[in-house]
C-alpha positions in Angstrom: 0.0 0.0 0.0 2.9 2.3 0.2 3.5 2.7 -3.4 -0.3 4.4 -3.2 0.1 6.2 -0.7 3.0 7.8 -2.7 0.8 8.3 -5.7 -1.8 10.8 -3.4 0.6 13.0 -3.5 -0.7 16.0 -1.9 -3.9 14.4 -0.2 -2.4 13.0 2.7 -1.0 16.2 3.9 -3.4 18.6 2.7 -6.8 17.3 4.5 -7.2 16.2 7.8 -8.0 13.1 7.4 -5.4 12.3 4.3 -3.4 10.1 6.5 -6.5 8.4 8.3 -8.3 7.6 5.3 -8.6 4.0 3.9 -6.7 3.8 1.2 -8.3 0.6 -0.1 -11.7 1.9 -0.1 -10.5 5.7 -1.3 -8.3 4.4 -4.5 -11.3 1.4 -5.5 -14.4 2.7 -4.3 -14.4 6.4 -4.3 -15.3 7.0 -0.9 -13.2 8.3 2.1 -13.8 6.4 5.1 -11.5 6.6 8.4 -9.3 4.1 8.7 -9.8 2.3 12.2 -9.7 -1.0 13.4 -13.5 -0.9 13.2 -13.6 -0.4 9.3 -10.9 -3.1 8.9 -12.5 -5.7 10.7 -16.5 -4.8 10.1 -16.8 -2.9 6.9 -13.8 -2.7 4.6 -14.3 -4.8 1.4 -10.4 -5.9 1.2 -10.9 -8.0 4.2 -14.6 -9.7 3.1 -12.5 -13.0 2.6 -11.4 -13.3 5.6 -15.0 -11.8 7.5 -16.2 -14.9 5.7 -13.5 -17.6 7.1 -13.7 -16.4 10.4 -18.0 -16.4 10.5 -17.6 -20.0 9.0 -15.0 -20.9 12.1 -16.9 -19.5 14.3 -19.8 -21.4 13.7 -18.1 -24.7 13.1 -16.7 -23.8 17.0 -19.8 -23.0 18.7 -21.4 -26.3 17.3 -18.5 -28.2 18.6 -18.8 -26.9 21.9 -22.4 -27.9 21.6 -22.3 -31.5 20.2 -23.8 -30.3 16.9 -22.6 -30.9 13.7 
């Protein structure tokens, strides 16, 4: 992601939130959103895959602990 960050050029220092922004969703969908952990783990669409493993996991866990299958 650094290599994008480079290409902002003046964005990240000029607005308040250029350096907070996510640049995943800001270069692919058009939309500045805050970078937190919150986005990341919740919202962001770069980390969908993984959302999806960890739901199916999680499941697959609780219905262990529960004698289901």
């Amino acid at each position: 992601m650094h290599q994008f960050r480079s290409s902002l050029g003046n964005f990240r220092s000029s607005t308040w939130y250029g350096k907070r922004a996510c640049l995943h969703c800001l270069l692919h969908g058009d939309v500045v959103v805050l970078d937190s952990e919150w986005h990341a783990l919740c919202e962001c669409p770069l980390n969908g895959a993984a959302r999806l493993r960890f739901a199916v996991h999680l499941v697959r866990l609780l219905r262990s602990v529960n004698g289901l299958k």
